[in-house]
VOMI-701138 format. One line per field, with one value per residue (C-alpha): residue number from 1; residue in three letters; chain; x, z, y. Coordinates in nm, 3 decimals, always signed. Layout:
N
k (NUM ...)
r (ALA ...)
c (A ...)
x (X ...)
z (Z ...)
y (Y ...)
***
This chain:
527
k (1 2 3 4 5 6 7 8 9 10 11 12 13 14 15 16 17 18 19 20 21 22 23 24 25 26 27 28 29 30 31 32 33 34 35 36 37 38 39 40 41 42 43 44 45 46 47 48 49 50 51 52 53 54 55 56 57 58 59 60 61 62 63 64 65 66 67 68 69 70 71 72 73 74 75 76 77 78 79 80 81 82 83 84 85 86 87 88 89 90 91 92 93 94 95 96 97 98 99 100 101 102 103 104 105 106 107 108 109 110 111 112 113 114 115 116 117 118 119 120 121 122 123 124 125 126 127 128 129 130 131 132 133 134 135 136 137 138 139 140 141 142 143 144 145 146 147 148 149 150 151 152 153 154 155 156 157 158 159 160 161 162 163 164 165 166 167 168 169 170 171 172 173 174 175 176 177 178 179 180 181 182 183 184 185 186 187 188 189 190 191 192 193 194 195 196 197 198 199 200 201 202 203 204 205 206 207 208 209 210 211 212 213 214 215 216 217 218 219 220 221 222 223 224 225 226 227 228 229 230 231 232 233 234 235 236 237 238 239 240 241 242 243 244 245 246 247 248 249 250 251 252 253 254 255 256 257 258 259 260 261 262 263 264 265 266 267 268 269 270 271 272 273 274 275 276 277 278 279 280 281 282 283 284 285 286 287 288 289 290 291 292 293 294 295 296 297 298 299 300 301 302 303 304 305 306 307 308 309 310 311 312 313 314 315 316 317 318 319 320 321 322 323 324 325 326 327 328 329 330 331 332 333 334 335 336 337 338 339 340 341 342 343 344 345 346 347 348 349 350 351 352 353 354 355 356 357 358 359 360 361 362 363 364 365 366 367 368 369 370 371 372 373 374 375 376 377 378 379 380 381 382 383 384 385 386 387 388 389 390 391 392 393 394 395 396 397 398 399 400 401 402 403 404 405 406 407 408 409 410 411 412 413 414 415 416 417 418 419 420 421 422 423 424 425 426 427 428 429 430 431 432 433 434 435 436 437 438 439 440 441 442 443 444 445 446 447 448 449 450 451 452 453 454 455 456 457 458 459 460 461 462 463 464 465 466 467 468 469 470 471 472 473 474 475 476 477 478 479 480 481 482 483 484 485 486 487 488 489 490 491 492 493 494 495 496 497 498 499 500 501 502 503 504 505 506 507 508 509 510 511 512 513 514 515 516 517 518 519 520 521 522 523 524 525 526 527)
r (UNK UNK UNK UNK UNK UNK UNK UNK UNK UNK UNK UNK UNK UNK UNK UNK UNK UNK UNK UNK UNK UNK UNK UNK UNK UNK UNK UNK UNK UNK UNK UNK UNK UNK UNK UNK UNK UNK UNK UNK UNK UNK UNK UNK UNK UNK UNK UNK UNK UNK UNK UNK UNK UNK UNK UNK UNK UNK UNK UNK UNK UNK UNK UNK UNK UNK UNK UNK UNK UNK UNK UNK UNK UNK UNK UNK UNK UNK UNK UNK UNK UNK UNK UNK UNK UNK UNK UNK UNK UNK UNK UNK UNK UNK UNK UNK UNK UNK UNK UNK UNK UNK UNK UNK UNK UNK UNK UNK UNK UNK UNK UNK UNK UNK UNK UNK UNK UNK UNK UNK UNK UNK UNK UNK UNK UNK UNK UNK UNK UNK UNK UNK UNK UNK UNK UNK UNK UNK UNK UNK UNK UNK UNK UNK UNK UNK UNK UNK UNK UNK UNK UNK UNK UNK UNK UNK UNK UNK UNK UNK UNK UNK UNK UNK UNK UNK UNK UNK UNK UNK UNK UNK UNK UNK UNK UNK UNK UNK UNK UNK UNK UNK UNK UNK UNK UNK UNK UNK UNK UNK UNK UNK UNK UNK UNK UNK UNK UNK UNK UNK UNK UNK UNK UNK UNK UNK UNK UNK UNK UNK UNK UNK UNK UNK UNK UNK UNK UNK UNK UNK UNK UNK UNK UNK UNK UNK UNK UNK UNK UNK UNK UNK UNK UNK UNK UNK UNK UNK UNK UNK UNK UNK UNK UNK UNK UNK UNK UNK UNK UNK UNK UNK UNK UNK UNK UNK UNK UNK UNK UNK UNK UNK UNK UNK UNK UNK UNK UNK UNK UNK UNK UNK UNK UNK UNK UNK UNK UNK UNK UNK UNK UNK UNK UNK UNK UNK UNK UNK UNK UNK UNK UNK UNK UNK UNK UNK UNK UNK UNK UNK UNK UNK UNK UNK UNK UNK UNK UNK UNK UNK UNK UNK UNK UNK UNK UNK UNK UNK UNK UNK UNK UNK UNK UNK UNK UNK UNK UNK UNK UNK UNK UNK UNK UNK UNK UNK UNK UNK UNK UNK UNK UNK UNK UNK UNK UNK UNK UNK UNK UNK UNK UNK UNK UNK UNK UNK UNK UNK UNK UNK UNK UNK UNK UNK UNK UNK UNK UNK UNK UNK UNK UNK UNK UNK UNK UNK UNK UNK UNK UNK UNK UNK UNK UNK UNK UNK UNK UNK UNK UNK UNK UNK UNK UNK UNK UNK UNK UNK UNK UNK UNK UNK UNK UNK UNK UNK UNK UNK UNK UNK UNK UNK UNK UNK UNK UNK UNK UNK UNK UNK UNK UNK UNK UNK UNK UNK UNK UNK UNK UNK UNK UNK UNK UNK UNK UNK UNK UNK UNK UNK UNK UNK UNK UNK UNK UNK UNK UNK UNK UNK UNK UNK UNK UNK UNK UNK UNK UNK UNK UNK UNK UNK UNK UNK UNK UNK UNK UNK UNK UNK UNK UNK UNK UNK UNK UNK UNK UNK UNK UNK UNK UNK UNK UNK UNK UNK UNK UNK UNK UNK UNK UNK UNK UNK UNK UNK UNK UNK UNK UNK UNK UNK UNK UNK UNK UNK UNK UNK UNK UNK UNK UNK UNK UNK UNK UNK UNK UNK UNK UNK UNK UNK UNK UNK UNK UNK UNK)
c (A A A A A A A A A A A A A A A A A A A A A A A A A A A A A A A A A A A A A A A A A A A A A A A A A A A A A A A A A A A A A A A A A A A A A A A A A A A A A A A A A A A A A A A A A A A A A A A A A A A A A A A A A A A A A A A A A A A A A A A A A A A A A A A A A A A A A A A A A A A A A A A A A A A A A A A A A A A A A A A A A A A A A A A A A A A A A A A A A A A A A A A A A A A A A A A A A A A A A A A A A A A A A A A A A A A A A A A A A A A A A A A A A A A A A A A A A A A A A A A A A A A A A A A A A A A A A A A A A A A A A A A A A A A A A A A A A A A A A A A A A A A A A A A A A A A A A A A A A A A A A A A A A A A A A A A A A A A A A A A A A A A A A A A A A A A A A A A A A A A A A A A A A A A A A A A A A A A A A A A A A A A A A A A A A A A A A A A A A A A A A A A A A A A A A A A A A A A A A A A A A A A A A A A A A A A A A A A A A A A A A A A A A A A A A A A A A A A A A A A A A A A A A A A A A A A A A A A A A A A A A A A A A A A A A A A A A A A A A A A A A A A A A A A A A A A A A A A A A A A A A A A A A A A A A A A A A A A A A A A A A A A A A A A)
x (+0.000 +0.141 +0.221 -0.063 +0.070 -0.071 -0.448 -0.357 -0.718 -0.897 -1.037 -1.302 -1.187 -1.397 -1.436 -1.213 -1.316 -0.969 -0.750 -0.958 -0.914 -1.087 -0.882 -0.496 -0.551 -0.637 -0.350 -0.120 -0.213 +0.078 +0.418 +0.201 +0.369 +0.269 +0.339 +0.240 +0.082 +0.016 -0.382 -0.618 -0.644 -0.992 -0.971 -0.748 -0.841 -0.624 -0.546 -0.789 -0.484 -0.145 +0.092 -0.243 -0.063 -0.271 -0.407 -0.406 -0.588 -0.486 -0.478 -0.441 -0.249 -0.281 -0.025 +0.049 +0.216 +0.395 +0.285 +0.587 +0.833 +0.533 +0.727 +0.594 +0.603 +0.396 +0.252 -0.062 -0.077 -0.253 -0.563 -0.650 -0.875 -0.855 -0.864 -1.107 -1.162 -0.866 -0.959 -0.795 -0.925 -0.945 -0.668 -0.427 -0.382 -0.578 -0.642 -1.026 -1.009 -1.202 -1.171 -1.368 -1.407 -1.639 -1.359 -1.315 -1.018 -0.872 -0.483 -0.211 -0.092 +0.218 +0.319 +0.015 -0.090 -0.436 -0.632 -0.976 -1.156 -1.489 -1.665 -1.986 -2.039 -2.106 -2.024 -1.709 -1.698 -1.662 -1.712 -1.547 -1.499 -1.493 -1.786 -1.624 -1.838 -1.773 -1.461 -1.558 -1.774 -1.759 -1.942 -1.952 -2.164 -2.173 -2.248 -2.486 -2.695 -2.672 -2.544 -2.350 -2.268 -2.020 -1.865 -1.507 -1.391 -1.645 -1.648 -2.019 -2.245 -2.488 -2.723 -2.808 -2.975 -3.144 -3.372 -3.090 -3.223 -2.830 -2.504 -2.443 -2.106 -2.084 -2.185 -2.095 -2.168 -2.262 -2.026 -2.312 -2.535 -2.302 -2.677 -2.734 -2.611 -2.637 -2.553 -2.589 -2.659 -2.688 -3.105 -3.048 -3.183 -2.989 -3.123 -3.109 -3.096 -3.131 -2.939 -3.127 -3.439 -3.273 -3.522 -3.440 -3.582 -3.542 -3.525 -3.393 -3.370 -3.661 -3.718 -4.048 -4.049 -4.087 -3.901 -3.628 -3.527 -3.548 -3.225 -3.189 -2.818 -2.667 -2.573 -2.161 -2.074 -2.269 -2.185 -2.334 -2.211 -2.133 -2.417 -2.589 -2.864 -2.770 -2.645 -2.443 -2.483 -2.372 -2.534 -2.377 -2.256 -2.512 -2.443 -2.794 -2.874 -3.074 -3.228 -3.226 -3.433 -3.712 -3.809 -3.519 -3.629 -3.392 -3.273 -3.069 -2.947 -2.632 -2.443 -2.095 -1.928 -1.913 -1.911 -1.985 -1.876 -1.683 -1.537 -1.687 -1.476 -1.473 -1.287 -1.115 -1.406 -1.676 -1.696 -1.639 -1.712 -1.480 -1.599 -1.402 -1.517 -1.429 -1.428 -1.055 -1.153 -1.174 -1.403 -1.465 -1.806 -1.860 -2.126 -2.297 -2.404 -2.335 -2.120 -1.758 -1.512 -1.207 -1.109 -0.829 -0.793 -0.585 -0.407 -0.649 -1.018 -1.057 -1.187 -1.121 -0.950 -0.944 -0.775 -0.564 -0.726 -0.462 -0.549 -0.190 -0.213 -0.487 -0.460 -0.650 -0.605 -0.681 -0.812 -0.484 -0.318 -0.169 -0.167 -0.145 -0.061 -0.041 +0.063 +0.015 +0.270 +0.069 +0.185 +0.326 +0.071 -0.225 -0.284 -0.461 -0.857 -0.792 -0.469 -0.721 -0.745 -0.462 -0.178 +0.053 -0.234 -0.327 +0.023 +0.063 -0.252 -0.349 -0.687 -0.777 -0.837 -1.135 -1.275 -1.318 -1.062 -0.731 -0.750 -0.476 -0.157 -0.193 +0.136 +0.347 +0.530 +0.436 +0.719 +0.722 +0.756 +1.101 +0.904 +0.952 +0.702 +0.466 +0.469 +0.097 +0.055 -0.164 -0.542 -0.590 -0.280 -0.292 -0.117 -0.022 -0.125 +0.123 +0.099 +0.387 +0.440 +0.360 +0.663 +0.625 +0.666 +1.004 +0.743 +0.617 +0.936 +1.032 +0.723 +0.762 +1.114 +0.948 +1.164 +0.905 +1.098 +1.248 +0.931 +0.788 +1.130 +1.080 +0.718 +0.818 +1.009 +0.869 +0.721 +0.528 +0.137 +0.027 -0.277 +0.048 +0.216 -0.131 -0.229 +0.135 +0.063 -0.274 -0.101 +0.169 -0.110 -0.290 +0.048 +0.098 +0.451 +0.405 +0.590 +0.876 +0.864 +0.905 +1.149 +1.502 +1.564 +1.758 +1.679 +1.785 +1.534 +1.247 +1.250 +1.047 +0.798 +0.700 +0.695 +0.448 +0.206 +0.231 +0.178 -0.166 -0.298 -0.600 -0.694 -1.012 -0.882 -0.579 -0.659 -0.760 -0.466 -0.250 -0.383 -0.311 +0.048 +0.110 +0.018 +0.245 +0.536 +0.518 +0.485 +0.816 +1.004 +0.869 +1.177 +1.460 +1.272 +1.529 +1.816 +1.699 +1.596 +1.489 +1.259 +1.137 +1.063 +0.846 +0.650 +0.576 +0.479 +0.235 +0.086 +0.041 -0.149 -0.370 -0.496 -0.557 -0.828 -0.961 -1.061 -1.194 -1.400 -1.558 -1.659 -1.770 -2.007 -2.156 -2.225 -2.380 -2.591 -2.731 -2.829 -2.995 -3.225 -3.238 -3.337 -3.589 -3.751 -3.810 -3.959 -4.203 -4.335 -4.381 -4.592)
z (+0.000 -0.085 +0.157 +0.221 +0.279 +0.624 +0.514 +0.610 +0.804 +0.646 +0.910 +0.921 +0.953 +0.962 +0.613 +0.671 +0.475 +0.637 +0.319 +0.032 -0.315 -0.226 +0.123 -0.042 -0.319 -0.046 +0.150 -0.099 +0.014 +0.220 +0.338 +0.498 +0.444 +0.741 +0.680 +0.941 +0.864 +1.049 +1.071 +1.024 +0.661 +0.525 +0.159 -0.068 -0.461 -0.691 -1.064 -1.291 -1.575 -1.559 -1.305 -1.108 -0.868 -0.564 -0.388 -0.016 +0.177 +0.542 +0.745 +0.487 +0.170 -0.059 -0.126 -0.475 -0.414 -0.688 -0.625 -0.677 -0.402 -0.214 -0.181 -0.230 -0.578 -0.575 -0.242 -0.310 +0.031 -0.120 +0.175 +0.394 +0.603 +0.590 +0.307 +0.138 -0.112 -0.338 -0.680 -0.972 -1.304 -1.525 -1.787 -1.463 -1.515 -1.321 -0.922 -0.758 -0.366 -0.131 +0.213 +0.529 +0.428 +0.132 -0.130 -0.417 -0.617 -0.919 -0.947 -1.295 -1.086 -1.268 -1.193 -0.900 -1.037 -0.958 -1.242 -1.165 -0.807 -0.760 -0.445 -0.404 -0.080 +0.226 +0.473 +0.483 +0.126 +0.190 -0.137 -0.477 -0.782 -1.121 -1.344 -1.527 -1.891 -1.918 -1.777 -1.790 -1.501 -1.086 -0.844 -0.456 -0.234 +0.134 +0.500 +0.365 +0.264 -0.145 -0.381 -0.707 -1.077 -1.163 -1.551 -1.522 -1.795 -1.686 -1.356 -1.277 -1.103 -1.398 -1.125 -0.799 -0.578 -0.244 -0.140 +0.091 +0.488 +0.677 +0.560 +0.230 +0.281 +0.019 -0.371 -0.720 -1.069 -1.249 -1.406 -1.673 -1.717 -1.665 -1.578 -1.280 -0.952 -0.686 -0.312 +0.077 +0.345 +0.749 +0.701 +0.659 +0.324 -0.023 -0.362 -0.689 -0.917 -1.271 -1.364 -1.683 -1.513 -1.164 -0.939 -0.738 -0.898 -0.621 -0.216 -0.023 +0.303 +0.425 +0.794 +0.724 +0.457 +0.491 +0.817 +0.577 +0.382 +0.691 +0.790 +1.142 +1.106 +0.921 +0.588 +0.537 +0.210 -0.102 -0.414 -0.762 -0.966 -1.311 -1.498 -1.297 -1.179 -0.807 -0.549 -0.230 +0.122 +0.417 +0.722 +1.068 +1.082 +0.797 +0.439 +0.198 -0.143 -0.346 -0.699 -0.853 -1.149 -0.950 -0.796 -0.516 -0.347 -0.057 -0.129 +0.144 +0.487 +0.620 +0.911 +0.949 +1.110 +1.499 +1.438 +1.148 +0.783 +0.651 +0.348 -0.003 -0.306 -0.573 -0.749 -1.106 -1.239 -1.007 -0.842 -0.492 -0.272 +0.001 +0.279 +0.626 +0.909 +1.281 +1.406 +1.246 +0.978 +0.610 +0.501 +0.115 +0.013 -0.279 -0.476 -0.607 -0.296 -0.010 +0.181 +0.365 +0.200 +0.357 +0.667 +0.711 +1.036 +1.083 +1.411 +1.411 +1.306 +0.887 +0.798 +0.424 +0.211 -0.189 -0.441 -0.753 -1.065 -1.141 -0.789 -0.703 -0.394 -0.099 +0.056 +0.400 +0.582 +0.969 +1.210 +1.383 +1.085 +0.979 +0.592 +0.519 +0.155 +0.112 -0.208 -0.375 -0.697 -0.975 -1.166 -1.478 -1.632 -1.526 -1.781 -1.646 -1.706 -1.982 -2.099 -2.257 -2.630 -2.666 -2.926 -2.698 -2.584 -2.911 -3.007 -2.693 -2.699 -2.391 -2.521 -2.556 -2.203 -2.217 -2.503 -2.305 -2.536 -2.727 -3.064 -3.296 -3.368 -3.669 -3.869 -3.668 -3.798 -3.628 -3.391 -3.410 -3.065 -2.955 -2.911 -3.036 -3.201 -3.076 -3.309 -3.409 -3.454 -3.675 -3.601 -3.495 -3.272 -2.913 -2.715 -2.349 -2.014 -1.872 -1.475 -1.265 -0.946 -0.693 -0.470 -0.104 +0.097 +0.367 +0.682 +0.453 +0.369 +0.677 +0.870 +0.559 +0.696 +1.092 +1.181 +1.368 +1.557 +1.268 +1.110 +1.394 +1.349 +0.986 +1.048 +1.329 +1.125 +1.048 +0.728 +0.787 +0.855 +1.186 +1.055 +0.856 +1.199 +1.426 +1.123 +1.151 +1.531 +1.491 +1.282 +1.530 +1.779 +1.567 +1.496 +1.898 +1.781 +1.967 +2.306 +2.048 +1.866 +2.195 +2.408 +2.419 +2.378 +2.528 +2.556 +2.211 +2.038 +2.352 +2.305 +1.973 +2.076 +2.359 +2.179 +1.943 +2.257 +2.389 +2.096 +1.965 +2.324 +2.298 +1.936 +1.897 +1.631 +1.807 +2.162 +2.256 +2.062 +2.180 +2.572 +2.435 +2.380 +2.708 +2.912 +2.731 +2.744 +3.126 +3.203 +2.994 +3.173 +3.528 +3.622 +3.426 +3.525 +3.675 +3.486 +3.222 +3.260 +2.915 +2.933 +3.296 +3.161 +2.888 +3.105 +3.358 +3.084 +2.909 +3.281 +3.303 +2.951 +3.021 +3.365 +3.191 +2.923 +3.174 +3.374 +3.032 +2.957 +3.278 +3.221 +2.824 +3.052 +3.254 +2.946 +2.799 +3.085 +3.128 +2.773 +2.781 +3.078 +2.895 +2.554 +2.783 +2.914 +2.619 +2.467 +2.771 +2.722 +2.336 +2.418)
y (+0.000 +0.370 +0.614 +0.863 +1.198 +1.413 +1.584 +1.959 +2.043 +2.333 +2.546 +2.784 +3.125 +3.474 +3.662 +3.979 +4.274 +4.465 +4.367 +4.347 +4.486 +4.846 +4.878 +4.794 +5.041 +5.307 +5.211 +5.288 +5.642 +5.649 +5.851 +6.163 +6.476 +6.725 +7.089 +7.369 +7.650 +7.987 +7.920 +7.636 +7.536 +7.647 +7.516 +7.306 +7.294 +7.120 +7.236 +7.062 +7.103 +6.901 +6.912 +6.971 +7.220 +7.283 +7.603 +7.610 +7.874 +7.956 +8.323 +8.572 +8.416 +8.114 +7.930 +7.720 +7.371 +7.173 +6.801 +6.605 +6.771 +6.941 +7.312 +7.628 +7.793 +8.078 +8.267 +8.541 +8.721 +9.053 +9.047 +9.279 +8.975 +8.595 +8.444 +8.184 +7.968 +7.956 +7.807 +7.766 +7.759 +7.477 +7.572 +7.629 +8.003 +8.174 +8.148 +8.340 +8.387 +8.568 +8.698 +8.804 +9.174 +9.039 +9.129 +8.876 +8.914 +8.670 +8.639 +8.566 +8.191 +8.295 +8.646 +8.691 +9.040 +9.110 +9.106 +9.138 +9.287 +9.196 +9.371 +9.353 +9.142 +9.291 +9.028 +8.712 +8.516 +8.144 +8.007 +8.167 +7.887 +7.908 +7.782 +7.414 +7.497 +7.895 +7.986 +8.351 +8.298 +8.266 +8.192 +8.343 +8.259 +8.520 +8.534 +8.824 +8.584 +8.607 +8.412 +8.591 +8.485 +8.683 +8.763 +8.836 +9.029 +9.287 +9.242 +9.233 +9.019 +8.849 +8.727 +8.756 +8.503 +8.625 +8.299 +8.197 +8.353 +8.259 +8.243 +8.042 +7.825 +7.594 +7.635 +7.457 +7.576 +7.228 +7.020 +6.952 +7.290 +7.613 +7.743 +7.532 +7.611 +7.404 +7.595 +7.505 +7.763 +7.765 +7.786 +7.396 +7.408 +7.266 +7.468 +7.480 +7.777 +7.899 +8.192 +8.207 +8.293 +8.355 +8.153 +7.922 +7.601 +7.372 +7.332 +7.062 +6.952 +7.203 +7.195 +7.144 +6.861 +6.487 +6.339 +6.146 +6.448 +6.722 +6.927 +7.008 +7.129 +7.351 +7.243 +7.278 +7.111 +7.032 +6.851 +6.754 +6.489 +6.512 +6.404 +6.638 +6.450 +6.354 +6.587 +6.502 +6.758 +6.718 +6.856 +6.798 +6.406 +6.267 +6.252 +6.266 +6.170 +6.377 +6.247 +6.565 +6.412 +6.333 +6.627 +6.687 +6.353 +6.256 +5.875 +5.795 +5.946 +5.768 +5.881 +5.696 +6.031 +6.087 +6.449 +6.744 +6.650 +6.885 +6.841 +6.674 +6.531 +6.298 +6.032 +6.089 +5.898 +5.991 +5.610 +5.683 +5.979 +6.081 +6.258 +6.450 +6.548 +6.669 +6.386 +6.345 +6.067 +6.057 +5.768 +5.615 +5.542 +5.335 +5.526 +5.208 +5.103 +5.403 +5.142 +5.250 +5.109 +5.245 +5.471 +5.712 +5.843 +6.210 +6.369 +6.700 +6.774 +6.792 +7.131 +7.094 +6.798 +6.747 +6.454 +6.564 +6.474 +6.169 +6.001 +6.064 +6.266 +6.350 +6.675 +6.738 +7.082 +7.068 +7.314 +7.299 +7.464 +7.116 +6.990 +6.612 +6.541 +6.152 +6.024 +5.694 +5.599 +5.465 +5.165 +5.166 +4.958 +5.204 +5.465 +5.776 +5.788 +6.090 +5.958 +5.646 +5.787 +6.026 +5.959 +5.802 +5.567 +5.484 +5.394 +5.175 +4.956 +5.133 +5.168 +4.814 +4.802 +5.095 +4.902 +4.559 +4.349 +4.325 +4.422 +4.314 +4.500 +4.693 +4.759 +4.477 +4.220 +3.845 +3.746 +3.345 +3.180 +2.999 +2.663 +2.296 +2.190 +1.894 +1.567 +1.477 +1.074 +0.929 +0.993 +0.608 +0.648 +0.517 +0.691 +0.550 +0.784 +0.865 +1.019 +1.222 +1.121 +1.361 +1.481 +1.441 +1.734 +1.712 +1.602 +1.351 +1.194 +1.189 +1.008 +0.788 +0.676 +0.688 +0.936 +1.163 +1.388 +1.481 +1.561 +1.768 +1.992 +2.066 +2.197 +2.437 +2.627 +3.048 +2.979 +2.686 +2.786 +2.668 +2.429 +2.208 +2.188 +2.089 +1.837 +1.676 +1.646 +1.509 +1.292 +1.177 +1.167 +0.877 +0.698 +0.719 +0.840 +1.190 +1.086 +0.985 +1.317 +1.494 +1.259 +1.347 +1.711 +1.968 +2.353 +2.464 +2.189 +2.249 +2.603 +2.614 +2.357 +2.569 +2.865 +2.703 +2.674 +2.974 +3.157 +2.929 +2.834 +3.074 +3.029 +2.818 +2.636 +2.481 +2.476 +2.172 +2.043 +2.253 +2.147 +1.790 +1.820 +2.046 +1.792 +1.509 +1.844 +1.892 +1.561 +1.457 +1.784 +1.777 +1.619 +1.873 +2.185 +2.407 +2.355 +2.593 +2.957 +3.031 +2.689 +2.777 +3.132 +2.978 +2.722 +3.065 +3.269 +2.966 +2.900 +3.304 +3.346 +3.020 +3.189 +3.477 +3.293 +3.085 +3.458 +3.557 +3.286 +3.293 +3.689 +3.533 +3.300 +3.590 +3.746 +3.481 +3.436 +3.833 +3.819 +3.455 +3.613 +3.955 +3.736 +3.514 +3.787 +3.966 +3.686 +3.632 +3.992 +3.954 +3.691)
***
């Protein structure tokens, strides 16, 4: 009869959702650069337009950052109050900010002249960005209540919204409509105006809607996606959902944060939403299904926090005047999401991926393979089976030749999983050959045996096992127990850890028993 090597027990572990595919591409996110600043950090904006620079806005300047060594280039410090909201346009040229004396003013990024002033605001301006579609256009939104479209080149507001009754803290023109502006104010409310008929077309979040869709806080940060037909808000720890196409109907309320949400942004692509809060965490929601999929946790509360437009770096200012760029380095292999159809994509095969296959390559000659071809017999050829024998692992071999404590060394080696080295000992357990594995060894060859206990003595899957072979251990030793004070350290330290689970599973009883009366009694007054 053949040998039959040692059945490596399978055993049933808990489905962890800490290193899946969504969690180890956010953790790439990593090497945190922290640079201090003389104020909290209200804003950070990166440039739409390659390098994708990034404006940060703290006390009375904004600073410009180059993304790859994360140093100053440019500094715009021309405010007479704190400064807000530094954007910068789309084509990277230009930078908007405004400041608590109500005074907006748009900057050269290059040579920071001023180039337009646009004062009209009475009160603090928290919210100054430039319209995506038409470029010629910003939008402001005041603690005086109003909400501005302004043209640049002639420096005058084209509308003027008034609905708003508290301060107005967070706007966006559409990414979609450039006549569609979506804003959130302190009266809890989320609208939507026209500036072709300046009304607003839409309210959200009324205090006195539907239950679902009420705002009782303030609302800090709004957001519409792309297509334009869903908007994002956030008011105090609870992110909503609004279907914009239906009406402004709220479609889902979830509240993951322990404290106000902050801080909006999107993905590259629009496929996950990541939002910060006070409560010092930024977390990922999957916009498919509104689930968390990742956590990052900061040292201060988030008052503002953006991604580049290549998903290379995440910038997060903190009301401790802190600013945490982490960066991720994307593989070689991963073309950027507007990179897909340019010429050097084209050229590459890049492309093919987009398009959901390979396509042949056009204009290339056919490189033969260095491979031997296979003879082909006749079509009424037999041809004899022929099977490779299966190479026995080292432990196998060696409980082959009965030479088990041989066998129980080579599986208590670092790299050898711990359910190969309990199956081996179940398997010298059934061969009655564990006493023989275990007699005759000094400290150096003990040592790793009782290491092996101690470290799997409270896991579920190996305890009773692990029990087992204690037992046979101490009863071998009794006698030499002394003589060594590294193996008298580990039988003190295996005694200490197995008096600490027993206490433990004594409190898991008491548990167990409150909630079976708690459970009983419940069920009692149900009936």
């Amino acid at each position: 009869m053949d040998y039959q090597p040692v059945v490596v027990r399978k055993h049933p572990r808990p489905a962890s959702t800490k290193h899946n595919a969504e969690s180890r591409y956010w953790r790439q996110y990593r090497h945190p650069v922290f640079i201090k600043e003389y104020a909290p950090v209200t804003s950070v904006h990166f440039s739409p337009a390659k390098p994708h620079r990034y404006a940060v806005t703290a006390a009375t300047r904004v600073q410009i950052y180059a993304p790859r060594t994360q140093k100053v280039t440019k500094t715009i410090s021309r405010f007479k109050d704190v400064a807000r909201s530094g954007c910068i346009r789309g084509d990277g040229k230009l930078v908007v900010a405004g400041d608590d004396s109500g005074l907006i003013q748009v900057f050269d990024i290059n040579s920071r002249a001023i180039l337009r002033t646009l004062d009209s605001h009475k009160q603090p301006v928290h919210v100054t960005k430039f319209s995506t579609l038409d470029q010629t256009k910003v939008l402001s939104c005041s603690d005086d209540t109003t909400v501005k479209l302004w043209d640049v080149p002639s420096q005058a507001a084209v509308t003027t919204f008034l609905d708003h009754t508290d301060y107005v803290r967070s706007g966006q023109v559409s990414t979609s409509n450039p006549h569609l502006i979506l804003t959130g104010s302190y009266d809890a409310t989320v609208r939507l105006f026209d500036s072709r008929t300046g009304e607003c077309e839409m309210v959200m979040g009324d205090p006195s809607g539907e239950a679902g869709a009420r705002n009782t806080n303030p609302v800090e940060q709004v957001l519409m996606f792309p297509s334009g037909t869903v908007a994002l808000s956030t008011a105090g720890p609870i992110l909503r959902v609004w279907d914009l196409v239906a009406g402004g109907r709220c479609t889902r309320a979830m509240s993951n944060h322990q404290k106000t949400i902050t801080s909006l942004s999107f993905n590259s692509d629009a496929s996950r939403v990541l939002t910060g809060g006070l409560d010092q965490m930024v977390k990922v929601y999957d916009v498919g299904t509104y689930r968390v999929v990742h956590t990052m946790r900061y040292p201060a509360p988030i008052l503002c926090m953006a991604i580049s437009p290549d998903e290379t770096h995440i910038a997060a200012g903190m009301s401790d005047g802190t600013l945490s760029v982490r960066r991720r380095q994307p593989k070689s292999s991963e073309p950027a999401a507007k990179d897909l159809f340019s010429v050097a994509s084209l050229r590459t095969g890049a492309f093919e991926s987009f398009l959901g296959g390979s396509l042949p390559a056009l204009g290339q000659g056919h490189v033969k393979e260095k491979k031997k071809s296979k003879p082909i017999g006749d079509v009424d050829e037999l041809k004899v089976e022929s099977k490779r024998k299966k190479r026995l692992r080292e432990y196998d071999r060696l409980l082959k030749n009965f030479k088990y404590s041989a066998a129980l060394d080579s599986v208590l080696r670092k790299n050898v999983p711990p359910t190969t080295t309990f199956s081996l000992v179940q398997e010298l357990i059934h061969r009655d050959g564990l006493r023989t594995a275990l007699a005759g060894r000094d400290d150096v060859l003990l040592e790793p045996i009782l290491r092996l206990l101690l470290k799997h003595v409270t896991d579920p899957r190996f305890g009773e096992m692990v029990c087992d072979v204690a037992n046979v251990v101490i009863e071998m030793y009794t006698p030499v127990l002394g003589q060594s004070p590294l193996i008298d350290t580990l039988f003190v330290r295996l005694r200490k850890k197995v008096a600490i689970e027993l206490r433990f599973q004594k409190e898991l009883v008491k548990a167990k028993g409150a909630l079976d009366m708690l459970l009983a009694s419940a069920a009692l007054s149900v009936v």
